[in-house]
MARDRENKOL-116660 format. One record per residue (C-alpha): residue in one letter; x, y, z. Coordinates in nm, 3 decimals, decimal comma, always signed. Layout:
<nodes>
<node aa="A" c1="X" c2="Y" c3="Z"/>
...
</nodes>
This chain:
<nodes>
<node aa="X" c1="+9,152" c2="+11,129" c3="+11,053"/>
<node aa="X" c1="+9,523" c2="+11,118" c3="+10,974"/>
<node aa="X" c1="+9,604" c2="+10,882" c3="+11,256"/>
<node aa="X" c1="+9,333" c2="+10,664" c3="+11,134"/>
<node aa="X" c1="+9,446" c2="+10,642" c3="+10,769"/>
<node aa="X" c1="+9,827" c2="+10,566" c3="+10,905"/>
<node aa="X" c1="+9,666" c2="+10,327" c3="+11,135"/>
<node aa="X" c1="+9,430" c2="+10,163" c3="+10,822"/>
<node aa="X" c1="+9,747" c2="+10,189" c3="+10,588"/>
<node aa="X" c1="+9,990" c2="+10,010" c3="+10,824"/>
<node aa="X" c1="+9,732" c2="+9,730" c3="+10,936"/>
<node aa="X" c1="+9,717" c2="+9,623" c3="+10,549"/>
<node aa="X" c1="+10,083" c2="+9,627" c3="+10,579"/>
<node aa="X" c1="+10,127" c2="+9,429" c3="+10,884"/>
<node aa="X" c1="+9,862" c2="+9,141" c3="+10,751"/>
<node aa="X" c1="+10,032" c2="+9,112" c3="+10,393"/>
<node aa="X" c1="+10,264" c2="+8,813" c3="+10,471"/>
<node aa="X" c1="+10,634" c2="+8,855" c3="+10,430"/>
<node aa="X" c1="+10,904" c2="+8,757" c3="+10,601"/>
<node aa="X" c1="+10,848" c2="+8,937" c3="+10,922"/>
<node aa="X" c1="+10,546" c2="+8,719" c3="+10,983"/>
<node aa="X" c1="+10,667" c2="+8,354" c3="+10,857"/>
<node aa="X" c1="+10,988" c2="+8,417" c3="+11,075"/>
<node aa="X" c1="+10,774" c2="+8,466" c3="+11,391"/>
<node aa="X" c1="+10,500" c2="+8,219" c3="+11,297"/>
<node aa="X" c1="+10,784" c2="+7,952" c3="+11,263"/>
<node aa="X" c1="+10,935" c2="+8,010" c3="+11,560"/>
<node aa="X" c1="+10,567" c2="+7,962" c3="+11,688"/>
<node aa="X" c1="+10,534" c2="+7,640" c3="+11,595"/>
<node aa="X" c1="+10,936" c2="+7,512" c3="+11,670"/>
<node aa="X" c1="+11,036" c2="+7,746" c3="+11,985"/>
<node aa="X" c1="+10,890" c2="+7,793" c3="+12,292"/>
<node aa="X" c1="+10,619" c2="+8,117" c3="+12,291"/>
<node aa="X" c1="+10,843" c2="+8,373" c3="+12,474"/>
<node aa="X" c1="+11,088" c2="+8,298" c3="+12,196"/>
<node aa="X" c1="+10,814" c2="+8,361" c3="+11,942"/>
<node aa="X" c1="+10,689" c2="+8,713" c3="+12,191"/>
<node aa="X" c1="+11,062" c2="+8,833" c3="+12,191"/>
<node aa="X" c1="+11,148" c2="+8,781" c3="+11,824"/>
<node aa="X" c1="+10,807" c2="+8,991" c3="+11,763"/>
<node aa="X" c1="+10,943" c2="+9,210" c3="+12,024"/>
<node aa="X" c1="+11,261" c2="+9,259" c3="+11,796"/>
<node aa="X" c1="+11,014" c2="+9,327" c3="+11,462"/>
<node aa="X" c1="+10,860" c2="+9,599" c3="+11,611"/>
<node aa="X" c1="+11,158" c2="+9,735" c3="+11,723"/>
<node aa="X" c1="+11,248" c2="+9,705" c3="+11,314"/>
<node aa="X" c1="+10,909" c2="+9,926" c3="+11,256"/>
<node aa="X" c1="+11,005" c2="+10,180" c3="+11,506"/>
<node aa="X" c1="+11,325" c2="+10,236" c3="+11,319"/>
<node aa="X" c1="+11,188" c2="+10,211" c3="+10,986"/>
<node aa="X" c1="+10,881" c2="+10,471" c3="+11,083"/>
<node aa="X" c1="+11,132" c2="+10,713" c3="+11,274"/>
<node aa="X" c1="+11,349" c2="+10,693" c3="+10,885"/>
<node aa="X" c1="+11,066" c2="+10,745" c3="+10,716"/>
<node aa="X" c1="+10,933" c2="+11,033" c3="+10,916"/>
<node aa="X" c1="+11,262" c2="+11,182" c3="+10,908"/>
<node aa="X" c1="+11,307" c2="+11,166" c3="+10,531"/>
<node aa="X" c1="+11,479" c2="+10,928" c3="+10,443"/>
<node aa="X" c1="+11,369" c2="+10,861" c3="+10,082"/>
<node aa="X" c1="+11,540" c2="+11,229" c3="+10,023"/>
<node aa="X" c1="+11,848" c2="+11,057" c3="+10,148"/>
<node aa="X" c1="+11,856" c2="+10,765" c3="+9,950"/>
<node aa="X" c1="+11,795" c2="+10,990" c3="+9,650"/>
<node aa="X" c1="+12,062" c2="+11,214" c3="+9,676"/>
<node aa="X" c1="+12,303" c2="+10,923" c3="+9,804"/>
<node aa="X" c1="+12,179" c2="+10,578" c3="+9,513"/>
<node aa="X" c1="+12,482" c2="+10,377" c3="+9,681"/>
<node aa="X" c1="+12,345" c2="+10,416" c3="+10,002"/>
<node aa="X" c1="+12,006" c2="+10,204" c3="+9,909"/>
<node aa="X" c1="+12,227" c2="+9,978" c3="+9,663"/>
<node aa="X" c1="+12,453" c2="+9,854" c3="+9,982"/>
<node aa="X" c1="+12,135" c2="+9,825" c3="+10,201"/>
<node aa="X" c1="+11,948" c2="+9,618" c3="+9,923"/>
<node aa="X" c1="+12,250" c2="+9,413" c3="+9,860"/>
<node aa="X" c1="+12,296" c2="+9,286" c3="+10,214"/>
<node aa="X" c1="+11,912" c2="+9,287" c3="+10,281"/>
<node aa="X" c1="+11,890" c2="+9,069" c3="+10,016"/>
<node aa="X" c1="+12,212" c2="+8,839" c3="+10,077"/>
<node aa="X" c1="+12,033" c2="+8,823" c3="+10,422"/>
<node aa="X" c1="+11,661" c2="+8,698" c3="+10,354"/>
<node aa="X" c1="+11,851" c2="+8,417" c3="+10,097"/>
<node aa="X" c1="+12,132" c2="+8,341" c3="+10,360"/>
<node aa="X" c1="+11,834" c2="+8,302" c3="+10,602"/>
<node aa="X" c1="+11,582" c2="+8,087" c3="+10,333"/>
<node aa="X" c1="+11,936" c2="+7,849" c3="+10,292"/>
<node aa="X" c1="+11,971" c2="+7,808" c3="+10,650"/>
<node aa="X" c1="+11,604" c2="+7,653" c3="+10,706"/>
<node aa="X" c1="+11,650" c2="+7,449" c3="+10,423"/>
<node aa="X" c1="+11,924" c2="+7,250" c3="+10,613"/>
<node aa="X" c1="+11,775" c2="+7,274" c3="+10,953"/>
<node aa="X" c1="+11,523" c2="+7,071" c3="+10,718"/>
<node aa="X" c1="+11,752" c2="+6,798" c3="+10,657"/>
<node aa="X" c1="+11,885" c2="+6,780" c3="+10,974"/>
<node aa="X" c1="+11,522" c2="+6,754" c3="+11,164"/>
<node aa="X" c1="+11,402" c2="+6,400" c3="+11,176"/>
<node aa="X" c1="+10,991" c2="+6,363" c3="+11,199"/>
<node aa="X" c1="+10,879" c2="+6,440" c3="+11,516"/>
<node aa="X" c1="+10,480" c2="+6,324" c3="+11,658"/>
<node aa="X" c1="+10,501" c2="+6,505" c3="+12,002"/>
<node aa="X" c1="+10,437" c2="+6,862" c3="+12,007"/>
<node aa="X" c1="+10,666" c2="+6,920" c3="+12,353"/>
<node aa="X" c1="+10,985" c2="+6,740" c3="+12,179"/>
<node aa="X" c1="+10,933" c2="+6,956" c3="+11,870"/>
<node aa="X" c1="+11,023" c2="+7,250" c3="+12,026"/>
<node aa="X" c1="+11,352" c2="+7,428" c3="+11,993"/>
<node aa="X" c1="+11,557" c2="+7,610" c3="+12,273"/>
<node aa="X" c1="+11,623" c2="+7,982" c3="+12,091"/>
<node aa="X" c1="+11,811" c2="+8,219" c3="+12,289"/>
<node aa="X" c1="+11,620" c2="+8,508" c3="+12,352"/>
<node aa="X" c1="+11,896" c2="+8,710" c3="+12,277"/>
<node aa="X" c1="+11,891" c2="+8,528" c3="+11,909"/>
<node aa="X" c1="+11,534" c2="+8,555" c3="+11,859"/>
<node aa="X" c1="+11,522" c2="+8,955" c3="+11,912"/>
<node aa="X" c1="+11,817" c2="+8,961" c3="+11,682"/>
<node aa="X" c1="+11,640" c2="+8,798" c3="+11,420"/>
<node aa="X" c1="+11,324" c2="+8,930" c3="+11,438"/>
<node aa="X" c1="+11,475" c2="+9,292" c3="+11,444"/>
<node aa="X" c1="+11,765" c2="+9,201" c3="+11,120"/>
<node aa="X" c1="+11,419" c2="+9,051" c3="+10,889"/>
<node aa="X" c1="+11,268" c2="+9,349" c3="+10,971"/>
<node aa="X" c1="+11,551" c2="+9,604" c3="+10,842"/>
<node aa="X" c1="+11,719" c2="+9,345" c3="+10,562"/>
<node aa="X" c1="+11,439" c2="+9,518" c3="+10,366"/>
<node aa="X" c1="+11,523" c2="+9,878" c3="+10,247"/>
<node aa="X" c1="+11,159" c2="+9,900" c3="+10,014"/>
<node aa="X" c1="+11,034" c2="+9,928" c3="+10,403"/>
<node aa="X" c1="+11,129" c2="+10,264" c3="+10,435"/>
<node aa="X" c1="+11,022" c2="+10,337" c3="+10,124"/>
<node aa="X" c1="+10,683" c2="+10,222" c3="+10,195"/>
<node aa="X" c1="+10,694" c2="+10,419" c3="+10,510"/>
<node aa="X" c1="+10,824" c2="+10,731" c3="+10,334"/>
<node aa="X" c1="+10,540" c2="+10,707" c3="+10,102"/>
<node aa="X" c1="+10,299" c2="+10,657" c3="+10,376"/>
<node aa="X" c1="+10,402" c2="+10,966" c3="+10,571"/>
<node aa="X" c1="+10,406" c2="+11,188" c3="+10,249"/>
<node aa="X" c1="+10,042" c2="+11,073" c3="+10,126"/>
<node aa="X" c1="+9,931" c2="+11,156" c3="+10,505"/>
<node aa="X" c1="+10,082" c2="+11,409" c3="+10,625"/>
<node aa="X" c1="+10,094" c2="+11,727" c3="+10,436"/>
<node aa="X" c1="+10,375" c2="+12,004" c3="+10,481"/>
<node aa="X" c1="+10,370" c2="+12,187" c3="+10,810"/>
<node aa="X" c1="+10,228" c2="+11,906" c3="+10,995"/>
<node aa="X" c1="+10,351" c2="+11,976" c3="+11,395"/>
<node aa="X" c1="+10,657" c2="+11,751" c3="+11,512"/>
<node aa="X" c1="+10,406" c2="+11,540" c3="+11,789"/>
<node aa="X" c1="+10,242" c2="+11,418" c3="+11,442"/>
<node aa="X" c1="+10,487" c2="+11,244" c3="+11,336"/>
<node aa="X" c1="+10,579" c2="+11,095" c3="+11,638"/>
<node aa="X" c1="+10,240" c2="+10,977" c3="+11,728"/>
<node aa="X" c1="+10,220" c2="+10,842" c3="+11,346"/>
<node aa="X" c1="+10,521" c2="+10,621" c3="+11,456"/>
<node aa="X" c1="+10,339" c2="+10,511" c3="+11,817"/>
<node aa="X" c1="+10,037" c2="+10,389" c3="+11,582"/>
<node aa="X" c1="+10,246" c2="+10,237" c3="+11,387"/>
<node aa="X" c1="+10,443" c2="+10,025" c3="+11,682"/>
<node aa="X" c1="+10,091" c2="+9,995" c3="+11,824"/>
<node aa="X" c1="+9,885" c2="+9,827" c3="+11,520"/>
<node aa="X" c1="+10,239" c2="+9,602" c3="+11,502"/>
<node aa="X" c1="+10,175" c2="+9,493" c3="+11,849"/>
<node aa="X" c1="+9,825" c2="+9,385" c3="+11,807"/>
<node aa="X" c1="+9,912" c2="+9,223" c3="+11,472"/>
<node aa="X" c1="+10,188" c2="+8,986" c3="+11,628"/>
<node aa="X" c1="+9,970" c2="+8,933" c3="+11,980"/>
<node aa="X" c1="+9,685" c2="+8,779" c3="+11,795"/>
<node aa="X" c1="+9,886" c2="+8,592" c3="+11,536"/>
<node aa="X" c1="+10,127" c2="+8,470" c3="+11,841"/>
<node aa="X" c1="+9,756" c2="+8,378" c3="+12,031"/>
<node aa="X" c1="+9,647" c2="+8,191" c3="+11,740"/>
<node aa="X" c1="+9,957" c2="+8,013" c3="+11,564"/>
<node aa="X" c1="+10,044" c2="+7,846" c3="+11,961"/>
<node aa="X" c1="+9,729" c2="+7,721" c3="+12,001"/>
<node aa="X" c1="+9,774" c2="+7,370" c3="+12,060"/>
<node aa="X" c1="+9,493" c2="+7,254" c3="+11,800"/>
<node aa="X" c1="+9,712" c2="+7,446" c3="+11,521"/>
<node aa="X" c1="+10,079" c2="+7,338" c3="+11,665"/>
<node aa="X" c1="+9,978" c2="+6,988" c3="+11,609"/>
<node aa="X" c1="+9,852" c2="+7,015" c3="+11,255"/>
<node aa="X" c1="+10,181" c2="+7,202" c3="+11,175"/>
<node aa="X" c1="+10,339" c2="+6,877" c3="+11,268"/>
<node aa="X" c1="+10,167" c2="+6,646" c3="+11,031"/>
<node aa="X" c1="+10,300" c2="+6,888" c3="+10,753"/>
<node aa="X" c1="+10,662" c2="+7,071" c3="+10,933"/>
<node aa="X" c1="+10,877" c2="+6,928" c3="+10,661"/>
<node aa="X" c1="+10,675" c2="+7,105" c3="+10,341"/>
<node aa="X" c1="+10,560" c2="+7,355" c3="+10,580"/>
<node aa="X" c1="+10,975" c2="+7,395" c3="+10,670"/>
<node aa="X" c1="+11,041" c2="+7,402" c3="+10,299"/>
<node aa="X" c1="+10,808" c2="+7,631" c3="+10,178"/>
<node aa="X" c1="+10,910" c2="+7,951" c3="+10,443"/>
<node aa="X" c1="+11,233" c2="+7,876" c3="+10,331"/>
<node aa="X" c1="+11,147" c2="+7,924" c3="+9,973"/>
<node aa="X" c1="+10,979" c2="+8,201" c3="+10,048"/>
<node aa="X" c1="+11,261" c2="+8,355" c3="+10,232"/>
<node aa="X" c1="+11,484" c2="+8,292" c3="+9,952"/>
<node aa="X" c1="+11,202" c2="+8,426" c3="+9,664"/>
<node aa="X" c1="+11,222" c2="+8,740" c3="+9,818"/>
<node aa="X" c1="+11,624" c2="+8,797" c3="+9,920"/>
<node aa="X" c1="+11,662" c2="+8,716" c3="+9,519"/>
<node aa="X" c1="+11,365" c2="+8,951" c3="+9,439"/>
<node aa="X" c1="+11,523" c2="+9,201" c3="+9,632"/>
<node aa="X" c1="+11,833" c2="+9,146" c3="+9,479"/>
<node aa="X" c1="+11,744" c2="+9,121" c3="+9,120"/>
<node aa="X" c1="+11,508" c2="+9,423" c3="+9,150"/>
<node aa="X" c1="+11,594" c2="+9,765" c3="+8,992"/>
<node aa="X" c1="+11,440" c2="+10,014" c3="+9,258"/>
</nodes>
């Protein structure tokens, strides 16, 4: 029962969009798929981190130590804007493009695990959420493996999350309709991106 609540909590999580998904979804639709596979790869690296934080406590930590989330929120949030800017002049720079094979993008690999894993921890209200989720499912006392298998549940329902979405976002039927519409599609992740770096920023908790 408590795995299954973690696993029920963290699936609502996972399907909420943010900027976790739109990161990997565009490099669906610009990047070759193992770009898209490794930057998801890098994301649910981001969970594991976040889970094995939260598990560990650290809501206590940020707490007793307010700078500590302060600095994390500050470049979190410089980071999700610095990232919204950046697609807003790969925008400008991308002329319109009608063939699906010449819209794609060489990523390094190397670049897309960064990213995927620095969107995932530019957000400190992550651990946060995680904190909350291990304290409203696992009661004091609860043995060590717990927690670790809360975090493997976690990773897991991740994994499933970003195989489907990767399955369905590269189908070809859906890669072509995102280029009658990449430039507004382009403009609105980027907005996005920015919305929530200046959320993050401008929030009070």
């Amino acid at each position: 029962m408590f795995l299954l609540s973690v696993a029920m909590i963290w699936a609502v999580a996972c399907v909420t969009p943010g900027p976790n998904t739109l990161l990997i979804m565009r490099y669906c639709l610009t990047a070759p798929r193992q770009v898209a596979i490794v930057a998801a790869i890098g994301t649910i690296t981001g969970t594991f981190c976040w889970g094995l934080a939260g598990w560990l406590g650290i809501n206590v930590l940020f707490q007793a130590a307010p700078f500590a989330y302060l600095a994390l929120k500050i470049v979190g949030g410089l980071y999700l804007v610095w990232l919204g800017l950046k697609i807003f002049l790969d925008v400008r720079k991308t002329r319109r493009v009608d063939d699906i094979g010449a819209a794609k993008v060489d990523v390094p690999l190397k670049t897309a695990y960064r990213m995927g894993l620095a969107t995932n921890l530019a957000n400190p209200k992550s651990a946060l959420f995680v904190a909350s989720l291990f304290a409203a499912t696992m009661p004091a006392g609860t043995p060590f493996l717990y927690g670790l298998a809360a975090i493997a549940v976690m990773v897991a329902v991740s994994a499933t999350y970003y195989t489907i979405l990767i399955g369905l976002i590269t189908h070809r039927t859906v890669a072509a309709a995102y280029l009658k519409a990449k430039k507004k599609i382009d403009l609105g992740v980027g907005m996005v991106f920015v919305g929530f770096g200046t959320k993050l920023l401008l929030s009070q908790r």
